[in-house]
C-alpha positions as CSV (number, residue, x, y, z in Angstrom):
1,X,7.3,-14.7,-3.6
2,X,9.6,-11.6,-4.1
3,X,9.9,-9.2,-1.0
4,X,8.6,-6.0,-2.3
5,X,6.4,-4.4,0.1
6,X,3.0,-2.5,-1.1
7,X,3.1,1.0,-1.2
8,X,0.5,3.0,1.0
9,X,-2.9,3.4,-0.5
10,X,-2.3,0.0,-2.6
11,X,-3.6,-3.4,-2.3
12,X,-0.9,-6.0,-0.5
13,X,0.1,-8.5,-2.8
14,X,0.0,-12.2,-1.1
15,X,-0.6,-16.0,-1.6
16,X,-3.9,-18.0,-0.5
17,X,-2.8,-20.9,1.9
18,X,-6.8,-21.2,3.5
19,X,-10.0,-20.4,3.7
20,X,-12.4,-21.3,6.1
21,X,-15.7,-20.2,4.3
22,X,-18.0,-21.1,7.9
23,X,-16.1,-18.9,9.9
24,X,-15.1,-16.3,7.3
25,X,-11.8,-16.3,7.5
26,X,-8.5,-16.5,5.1
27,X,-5.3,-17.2,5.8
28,X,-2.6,-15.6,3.5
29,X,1.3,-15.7,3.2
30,X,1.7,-12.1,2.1
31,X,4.5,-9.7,1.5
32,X,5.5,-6.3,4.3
33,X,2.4,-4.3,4.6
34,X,4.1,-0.9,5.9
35,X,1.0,1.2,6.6
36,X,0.0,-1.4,9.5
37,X,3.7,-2.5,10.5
38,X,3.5,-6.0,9.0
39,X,5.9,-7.6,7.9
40,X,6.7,-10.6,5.0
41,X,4.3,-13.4,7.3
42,X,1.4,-15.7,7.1
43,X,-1.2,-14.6,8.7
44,X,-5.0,-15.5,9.3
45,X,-7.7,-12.8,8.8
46,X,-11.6,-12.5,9.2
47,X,-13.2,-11.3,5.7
48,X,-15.8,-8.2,5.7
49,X,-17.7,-10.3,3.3
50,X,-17.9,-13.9,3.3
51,X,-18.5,-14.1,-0.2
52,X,-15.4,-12.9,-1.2
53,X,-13.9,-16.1,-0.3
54,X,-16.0,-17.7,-2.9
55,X,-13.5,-19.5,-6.1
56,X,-10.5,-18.7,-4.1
57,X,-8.4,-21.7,-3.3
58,X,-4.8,-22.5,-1.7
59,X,-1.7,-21.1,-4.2
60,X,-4.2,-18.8,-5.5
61,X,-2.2,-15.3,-5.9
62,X,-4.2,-12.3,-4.6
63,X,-4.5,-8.4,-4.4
64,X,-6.3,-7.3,-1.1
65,X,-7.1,-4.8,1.0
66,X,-7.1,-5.3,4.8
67,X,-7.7,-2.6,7.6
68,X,-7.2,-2.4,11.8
69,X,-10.4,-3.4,13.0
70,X,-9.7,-2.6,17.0
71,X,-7.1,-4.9,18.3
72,X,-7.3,-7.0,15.0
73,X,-7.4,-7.0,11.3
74,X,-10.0,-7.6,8.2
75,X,-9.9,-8.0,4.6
76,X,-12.4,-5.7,3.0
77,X,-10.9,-6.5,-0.8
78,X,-9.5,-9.4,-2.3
79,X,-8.7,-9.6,-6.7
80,X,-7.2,-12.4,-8.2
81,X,-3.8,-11.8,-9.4
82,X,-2.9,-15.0,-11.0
């Protein structure tokens, strides 16, 4: 994956390596994400909608939103990129 971070206002660019559709969760290998301090890392987070992990599967390459929910983070848009 090339290291090109997302600019603010636009969706982070990453790879599917989970999902755990029970808990609502994705985990993601994604590039920086400046506006929350992230860097290049895999990381898991908890989805708004649990629906939204419907079709995806691991290698899948997504667009997504995600946004500080307290002292953690959740994805509140996810597009296909592939």
């Amino acid at each position: 994956m090339p290291d090109v971070e997302a600019s603010p206002g636009q969706l982070a660019a990453g790879q599917v390596v989970a999902t755990n559709r029970a808990v609502g969760t994705i985990t993601i290998r994604h590039q920086g994400i400046p506006e929350l301090f992230m860097q290049t890392m895999t990381m898991v987070f908890r989805v708004s909608d649990k629906a939204m992990l419907e079709g995806l599967t691991p290698g899948d390459k997504i667009r997504f939103k995600v946004e500080r929910d307290g002292r953690s983070y959740v994805v509140t848009r996810i597009e296909h990129s592939n």
